[in-house]
C-alpha positions in Angstrom: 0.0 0.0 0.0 1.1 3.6 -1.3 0.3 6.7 1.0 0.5 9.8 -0.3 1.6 12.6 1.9 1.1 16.4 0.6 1.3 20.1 1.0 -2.5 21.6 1.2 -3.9 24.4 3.0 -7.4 24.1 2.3 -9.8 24.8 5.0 -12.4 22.3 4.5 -9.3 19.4 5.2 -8.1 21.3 7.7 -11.9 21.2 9.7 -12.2 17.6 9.0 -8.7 16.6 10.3 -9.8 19.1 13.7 -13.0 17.2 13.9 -11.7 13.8 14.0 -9.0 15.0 16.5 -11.7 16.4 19.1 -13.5 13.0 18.4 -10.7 11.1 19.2 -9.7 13.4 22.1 -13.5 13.4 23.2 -13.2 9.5 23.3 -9.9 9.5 25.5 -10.4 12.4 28.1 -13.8 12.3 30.5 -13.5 16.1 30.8 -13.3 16.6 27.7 -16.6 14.6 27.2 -17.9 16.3 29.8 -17.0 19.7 28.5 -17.8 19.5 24.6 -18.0 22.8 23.5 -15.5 24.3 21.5 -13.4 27.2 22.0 -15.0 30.5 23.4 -13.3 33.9 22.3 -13.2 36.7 24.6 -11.6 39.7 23.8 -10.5 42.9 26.2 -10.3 46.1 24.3 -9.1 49.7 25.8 -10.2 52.8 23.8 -9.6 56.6 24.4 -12.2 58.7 22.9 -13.4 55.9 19.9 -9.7 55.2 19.1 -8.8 51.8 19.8 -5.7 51.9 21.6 -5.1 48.4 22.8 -6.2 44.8 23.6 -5.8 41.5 24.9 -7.2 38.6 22.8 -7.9 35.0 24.0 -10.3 32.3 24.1 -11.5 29.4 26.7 -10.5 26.3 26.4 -9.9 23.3 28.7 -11.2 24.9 31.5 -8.1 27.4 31.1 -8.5 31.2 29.2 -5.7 31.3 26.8 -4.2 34.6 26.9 -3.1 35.2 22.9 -2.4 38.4 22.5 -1.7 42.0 24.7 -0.6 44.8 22.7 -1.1 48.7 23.9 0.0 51.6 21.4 3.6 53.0 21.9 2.1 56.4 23.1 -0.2 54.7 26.0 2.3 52.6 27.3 3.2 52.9 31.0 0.3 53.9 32.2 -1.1 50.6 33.3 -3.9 49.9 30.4 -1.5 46.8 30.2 -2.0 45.9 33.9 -6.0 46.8 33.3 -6.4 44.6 30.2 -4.6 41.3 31.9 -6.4 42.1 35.0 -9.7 42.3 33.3 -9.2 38.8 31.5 -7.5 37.4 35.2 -11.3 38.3 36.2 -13.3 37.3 33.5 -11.4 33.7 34.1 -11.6 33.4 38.2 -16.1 34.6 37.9 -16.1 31.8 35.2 -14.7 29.5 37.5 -11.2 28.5 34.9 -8.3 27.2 36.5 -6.1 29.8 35.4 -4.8 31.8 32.5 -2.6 30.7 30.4 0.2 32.9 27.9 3.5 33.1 26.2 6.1 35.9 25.4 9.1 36.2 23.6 12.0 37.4 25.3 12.0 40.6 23.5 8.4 41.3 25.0 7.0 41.3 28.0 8.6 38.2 30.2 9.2 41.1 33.5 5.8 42.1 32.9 4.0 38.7 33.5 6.3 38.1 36.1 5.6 41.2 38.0 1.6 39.7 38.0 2.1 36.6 39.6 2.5 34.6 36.4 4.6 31.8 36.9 6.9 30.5 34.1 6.7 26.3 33.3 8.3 26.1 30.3 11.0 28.1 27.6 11.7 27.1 23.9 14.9 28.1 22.7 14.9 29.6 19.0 11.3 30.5 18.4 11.7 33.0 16.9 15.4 32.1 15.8 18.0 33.8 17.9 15.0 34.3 21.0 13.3 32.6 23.7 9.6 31.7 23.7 8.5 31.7 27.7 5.0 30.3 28.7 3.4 31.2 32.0 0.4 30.8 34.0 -1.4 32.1 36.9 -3.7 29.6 38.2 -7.4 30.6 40.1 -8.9 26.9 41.3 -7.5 23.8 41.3 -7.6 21.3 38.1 -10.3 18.7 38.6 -9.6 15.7 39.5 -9.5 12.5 37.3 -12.6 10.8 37.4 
């Protein structure tokens, strides 16, 4: 028998293969069966006047909120919308109930940031980007459920 491996971006493959993951995922892990839905967006955005000036992006997921993306303008930057934004999604995820949150940052961001707000760091990868060091931290709210 032949297989027949190939480059292809196109979405509709890209769902399938997601879908028969989660399945198989869904099969293996009780939580997860217990928990099906998918990923849940929620955004954080600052503004001054209309002008959006900031953000932090993430999703739920596992019980966790995935901290994506922070970014605040050059101009507005030390003046704690930074501290506000993380601190907004730190509260959206202990109401809900989420273990924690969950982020990574380059070493030519914010590592003394995170650090200064409790995050603690579990892991590094060297060379991602190349020449740098990708950090990942979390902060955790409740304790993981237990195995059932």
């Amino acid at each position: 028998m032949m297989f027949v491996i190939r480059p292809d971006n196109d979405a509709q493959y890209s769902r399938l293969i997601q879908n028969r993951l989660r399945a198989t995922n869904r099969e293996r892990c009780a939580w997860l069966r217990a928990n099906p839905s998918a990923a849940e967006t929620r955004n954080f955005l600052a503004f001054d006047g209309g002008q959006l000036i900031g953000g932090a992006v993430g999703f739920v997921r596992f019980g966790w909120y995935f901290l994506d993306l922070l970014y605040v303008d050059a101009a507005y930057r030390n003046r704690g919308i930074g501290r506000q934004l993380l601190t907004a999604a730190e509260h959206f995820a202990s109401d809900r109930q989420l273990v924690g949150v969950r982020l990574d940052t380059a070493d030519f961001q914010a590592r003394g940031f995170y650090e200064k707000m409790g995050y603690t760091l579990f892991g590094e990868l060297a060379d991602c980007p190349p020449g740098h060091t990708l950090y990942f931290f979390h902060k955790t709210f409740t304790q993981p459920k237990e195995k059932p």
